[in-house]
N, C-alpha and C positions, 0 to 999 in steps of 0.2 A: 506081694500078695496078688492073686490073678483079678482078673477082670471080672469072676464071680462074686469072687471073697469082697470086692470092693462092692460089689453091689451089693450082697447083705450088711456087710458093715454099712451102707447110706440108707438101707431098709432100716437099720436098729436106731439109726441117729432119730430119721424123721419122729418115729414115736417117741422118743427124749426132748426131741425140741420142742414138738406137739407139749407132749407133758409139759413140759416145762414154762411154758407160757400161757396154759389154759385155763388159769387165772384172768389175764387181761384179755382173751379169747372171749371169754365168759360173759367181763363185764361188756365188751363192746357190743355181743349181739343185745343180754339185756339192754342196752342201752337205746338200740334200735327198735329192739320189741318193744319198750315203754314211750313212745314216742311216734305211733304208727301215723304215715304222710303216705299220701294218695299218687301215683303215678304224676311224673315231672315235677312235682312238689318234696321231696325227699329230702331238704336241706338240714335238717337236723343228720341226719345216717351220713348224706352226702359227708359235710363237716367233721362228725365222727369216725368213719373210714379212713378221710384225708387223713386226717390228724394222726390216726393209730400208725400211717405208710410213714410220716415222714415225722414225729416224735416220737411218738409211743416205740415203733421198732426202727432200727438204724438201715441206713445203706439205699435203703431205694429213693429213685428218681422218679415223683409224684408231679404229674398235669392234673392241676385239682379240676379245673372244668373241661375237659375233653370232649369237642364235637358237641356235648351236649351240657347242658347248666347244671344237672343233677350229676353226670358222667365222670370217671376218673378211672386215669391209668396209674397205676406204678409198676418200675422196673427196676430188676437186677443183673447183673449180667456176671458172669466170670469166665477169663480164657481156658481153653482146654489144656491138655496135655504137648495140642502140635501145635502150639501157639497161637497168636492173636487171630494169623492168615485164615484157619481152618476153618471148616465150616459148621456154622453155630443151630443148634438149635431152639428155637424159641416157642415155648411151654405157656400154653393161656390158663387162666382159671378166671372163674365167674363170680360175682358178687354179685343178688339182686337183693333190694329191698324195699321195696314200695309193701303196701301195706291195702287190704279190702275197705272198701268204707260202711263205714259204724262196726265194724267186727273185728278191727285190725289187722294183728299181724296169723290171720286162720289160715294164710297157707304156710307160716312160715318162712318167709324170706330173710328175717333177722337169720335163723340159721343156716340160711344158702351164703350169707355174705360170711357169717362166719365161718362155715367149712371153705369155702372159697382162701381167705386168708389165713389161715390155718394153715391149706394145706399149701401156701405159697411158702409159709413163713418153713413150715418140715423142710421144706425140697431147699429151700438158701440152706437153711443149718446143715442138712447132711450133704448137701457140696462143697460148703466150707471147709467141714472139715477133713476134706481132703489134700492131697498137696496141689492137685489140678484132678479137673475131671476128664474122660475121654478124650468129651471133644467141648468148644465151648457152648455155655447157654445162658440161655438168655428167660429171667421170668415173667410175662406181665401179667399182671391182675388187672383185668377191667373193671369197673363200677359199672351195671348197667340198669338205667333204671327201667320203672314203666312198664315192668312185665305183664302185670295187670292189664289185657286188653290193649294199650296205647302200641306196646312193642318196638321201645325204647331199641331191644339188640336191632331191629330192620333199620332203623337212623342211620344206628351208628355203622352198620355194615354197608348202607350207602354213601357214608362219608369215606370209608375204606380203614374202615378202623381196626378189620381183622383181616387184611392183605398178609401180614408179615408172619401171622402164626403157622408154625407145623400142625400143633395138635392143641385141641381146648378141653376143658375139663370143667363142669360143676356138677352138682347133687342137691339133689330134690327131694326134702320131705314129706314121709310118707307116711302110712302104716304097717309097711312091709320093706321089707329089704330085696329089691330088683335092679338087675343090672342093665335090664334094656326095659321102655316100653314105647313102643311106635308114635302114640299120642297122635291127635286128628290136628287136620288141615283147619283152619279156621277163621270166621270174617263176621267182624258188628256192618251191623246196620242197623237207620234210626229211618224209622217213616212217621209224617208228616202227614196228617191230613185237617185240609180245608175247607170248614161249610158254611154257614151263618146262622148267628147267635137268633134267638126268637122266647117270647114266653114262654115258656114250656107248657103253662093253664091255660092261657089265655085264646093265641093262637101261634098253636103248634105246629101247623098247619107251612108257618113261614119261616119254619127254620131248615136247617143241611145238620144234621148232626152228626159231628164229626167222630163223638161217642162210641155211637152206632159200627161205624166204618171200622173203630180200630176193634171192637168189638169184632166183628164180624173176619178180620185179619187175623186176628189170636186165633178164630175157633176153623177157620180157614185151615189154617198152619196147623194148628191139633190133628185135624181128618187127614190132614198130607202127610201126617208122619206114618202113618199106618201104608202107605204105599211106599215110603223109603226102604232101602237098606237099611241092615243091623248097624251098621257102621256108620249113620248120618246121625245128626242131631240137630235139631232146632229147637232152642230155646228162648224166653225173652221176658219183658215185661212191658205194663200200658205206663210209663212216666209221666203221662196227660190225658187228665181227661173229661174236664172242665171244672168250673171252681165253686156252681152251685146249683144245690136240684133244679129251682125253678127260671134256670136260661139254660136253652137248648146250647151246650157246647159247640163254639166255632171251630174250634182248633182241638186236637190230640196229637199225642205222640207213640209212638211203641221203640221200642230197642232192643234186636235179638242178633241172638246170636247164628252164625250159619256153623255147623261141621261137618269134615268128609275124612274119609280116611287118606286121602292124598290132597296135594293142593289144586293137583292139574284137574279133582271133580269137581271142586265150587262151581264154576263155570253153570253145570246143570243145576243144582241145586239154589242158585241164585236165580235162573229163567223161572223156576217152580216157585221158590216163593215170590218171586217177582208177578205173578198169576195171580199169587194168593193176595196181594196187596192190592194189586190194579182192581183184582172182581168187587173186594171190599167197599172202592170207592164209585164203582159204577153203580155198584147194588145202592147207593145212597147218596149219589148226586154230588160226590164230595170231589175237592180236587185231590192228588196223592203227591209225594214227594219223598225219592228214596234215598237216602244218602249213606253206601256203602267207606267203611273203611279206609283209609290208604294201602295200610299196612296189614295185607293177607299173612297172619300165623302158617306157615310150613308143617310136614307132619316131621319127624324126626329120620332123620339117611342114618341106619345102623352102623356101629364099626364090629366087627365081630370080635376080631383081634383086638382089641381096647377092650371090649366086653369081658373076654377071655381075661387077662392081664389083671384086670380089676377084680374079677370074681376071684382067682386063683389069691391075688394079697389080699383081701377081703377075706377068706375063709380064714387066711395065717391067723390073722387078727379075732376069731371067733364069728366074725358075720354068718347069718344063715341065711340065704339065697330061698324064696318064697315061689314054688311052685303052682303052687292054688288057685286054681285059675280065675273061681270067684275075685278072689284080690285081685288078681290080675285085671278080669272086666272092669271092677268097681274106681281102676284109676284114670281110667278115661277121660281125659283132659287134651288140653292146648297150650305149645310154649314158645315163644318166638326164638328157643334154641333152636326149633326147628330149622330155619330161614339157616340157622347156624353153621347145621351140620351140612348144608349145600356147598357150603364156599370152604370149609375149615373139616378135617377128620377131628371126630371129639365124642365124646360119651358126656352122657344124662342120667346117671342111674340114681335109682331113689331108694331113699334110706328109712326105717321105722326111729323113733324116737321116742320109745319108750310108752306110747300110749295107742289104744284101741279108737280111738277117737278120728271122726273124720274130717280132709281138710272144707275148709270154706264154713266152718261154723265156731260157734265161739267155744266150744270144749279146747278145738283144735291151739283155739287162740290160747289156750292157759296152759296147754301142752308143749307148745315150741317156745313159750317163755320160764318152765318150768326147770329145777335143776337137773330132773331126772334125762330132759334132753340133752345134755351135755355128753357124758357120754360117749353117747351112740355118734353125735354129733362129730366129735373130735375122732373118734374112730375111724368114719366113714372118710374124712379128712385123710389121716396116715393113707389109708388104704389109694385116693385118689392120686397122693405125692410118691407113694411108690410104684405106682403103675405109670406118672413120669419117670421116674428112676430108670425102670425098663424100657422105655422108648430113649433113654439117654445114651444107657449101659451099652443097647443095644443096635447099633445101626441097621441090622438088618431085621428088627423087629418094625419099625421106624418106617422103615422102606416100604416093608407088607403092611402096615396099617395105611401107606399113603396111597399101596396099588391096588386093595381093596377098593377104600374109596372113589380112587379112580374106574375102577373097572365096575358097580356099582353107577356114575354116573354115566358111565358111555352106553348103558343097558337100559338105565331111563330112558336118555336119549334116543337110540335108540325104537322100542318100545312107543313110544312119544311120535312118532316119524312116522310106525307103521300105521299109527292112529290116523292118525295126518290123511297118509292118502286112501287109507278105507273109507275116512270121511267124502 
């Protein structure tokens, strides 16, 4: 059989295997969805994951805590057709599940980890059953928690947890079915302000109210947005802001979010609301305190060719690819696959699941634990394991998705440098 024919035949296994196991597919994201835990806190999913890698399905080699508490690997590996020597490829997929608080799982993450292992579990079966593939590969599935804001993958990619991968792969629940979207740069911040406490009837007169200050920061940051770019966002809330009418508040807090369409703008958009924070506390005598992020969200480095790959078995499978651009604006978000796609060539494409509902509310939430998302779910899965298939199949698909990417950052770079010396 050629080198084609073997590639549709491992195209035909992956949705057999898929099939065939999306029963216990099924139960495990329910199982995550019923049990939603907040960034670094995941130990119910964490445990559940393990367990599916190294009972539930056979053959991989599970690090249940990896780099991080919540985190885990597992691997598969098998030699190619030029034996052990030759040179292997190794195929990432993503699992996240952390979960929103008091709303749970509204972005659906239960179904990112299970397309995540789904499509790990396709891509073993239809290499098995071969006599050898190509060349050899290698599978690993990361656990990664913390996506929520904390941005659990920048950890683990500082610990060098994603050195050895060629290419990464997960999928993001959505309302629409897209193969790319850019998604913004992004960074929390928590400000802190300090006044002193006073009567508020009696005399008011001797207080610093810190109320005041984060007050006047919120409505600060409101008027700045009208002088941003289409493409920033500031968002946030007052988490503090004292605990009774009649004492002048000492202390507040605010927590917002910053976004740009790249990462290299925060920069400016940090000096700007860093303005809007400082005037707040001079207008009212207060002290301020800004406590930025570690871990800056990346916007997403496109891979065209992966793009490609994925659309073209995506459509085999019935996918319809959403060109509306409405949808399109409307998913404007942050993910620290960003950070991802800097160091690793990988696709993020997002999938619908069966419901009009949007995510980060609780419709969302009954949506991604519903049956009707299964599915779309498992679909989107085949579709991710056979567009490994073709970077396997194919070495010199392989090749151009690595020299995109590279040629891609040396234009940042670049770009980046002429900035430099204009400055």
């Amino acid at each position: 059989m050629s080198c084609g024919g073997h590639l549709q035949m491992c195209k035909n296994k992956v949705s057999q295997c898929i099939e065939s196991t999306k029963e216990k597919l099924s139960a495990l994201s329910k199982k995550i969805w019923s049990t939603p835990e907040l960034a670094f806190q995941e130990h119910e999913a964490h445990k559940t994951l393990t367990y599916f890698f190294q009972e539930v399905e056979q053959g991989w080699k599970v690090q249940c805590h990896y780099k991080l508490d919540t985190a885990f690997r597992a691997e598969w590996e098998i030699a190619g057709s030029g034996g052990p020597g030759t040179c292997a490829v190794n195929v990432g997929f993503l699992c996240e599940y952390d979960a929103l608080p008091e709303i749970g799982h509204a972005c659906g993450h239960n179904l990112i980890a299970e397309t995540g292992a789904a499509a790990a579990l396709g891509l073993k079966g239809a290499l098995q059953s071969l006599p050898a593939p190509p060349v050899g590969v290698k599978i690993t599935v990361l656990g990664t928690p913390a996506e929520e804001g904390a941005g659990g993958k920048i950890d683990l990619l500082q610990s060098g947890a994603f050195e050895d991968l060629d290419v990464v792969f997960m999928a993001h629940p959505a309302h629409g079915d897209i193969s790319y979207l850019p998604l913004l740069a992004a960074q929390g911040v928590t400000v802190k302000y300090y006044g002193k406490a006073s009567h508020a009837a009696a005399h008011p007169w001797e207080g610093v109210n810190a109320l005041d200050a984060a007050v006047l920061a919120y409505n600060n940051l409101s008027v700045l947005r009208q002088q941003l770019k289409p493409d920033c966002r500031l968002h946030g809330i007052i988490k503090h802001g004292g605990a009774v009418p009649n004492v002048i508040p000492d202390y507040s807090e605010l927590y917002f979010y910053l976004r740009t369409s790249a990462h290299n703008q925060l920069h400016d958009l940090r000096e700007k609301a860093g303005q809007c924070f400082r005037a707040a506390a001079i207008a009212t005598g207060c002290k301020v305190e800004c406590f930025y992020e570690k871990n800056v969200f990346y916007n997403i480095r496109p891979n065209k060719t992966l793009e490609k790959l994925y659309m073209e078995n995506g459509k085999q499978l019935g996918i319809e690819f959403t060109t509306d651009k409405s949808t399109l604006k409307s998913l404007t978000a942050s993910t620290d696959f960003g950070n991802v796609s800097f160091v690793v060539p990988g696709i993020h494409p997002f999938f619908y699941i069966g419901s009009t509902a949007l995510v980060h509310t609780k419709e969302y939430t009954t949506a991604s634990g519903a049956e009707t998302a299964q599915f779309y779910t498992l679909r989107t899965a085949k579709a991710l394991a056979m567009t490994a298939l073709d970077v396997i199949f194919k070495p010199e698909m392989l090749q151009q998705v690595k020299d995109e990417f590279r040629c891609i950052k040396e234009k940042e770079k670049e770009k980046e440098e002429s900035l430099d010396k204009r400055d």
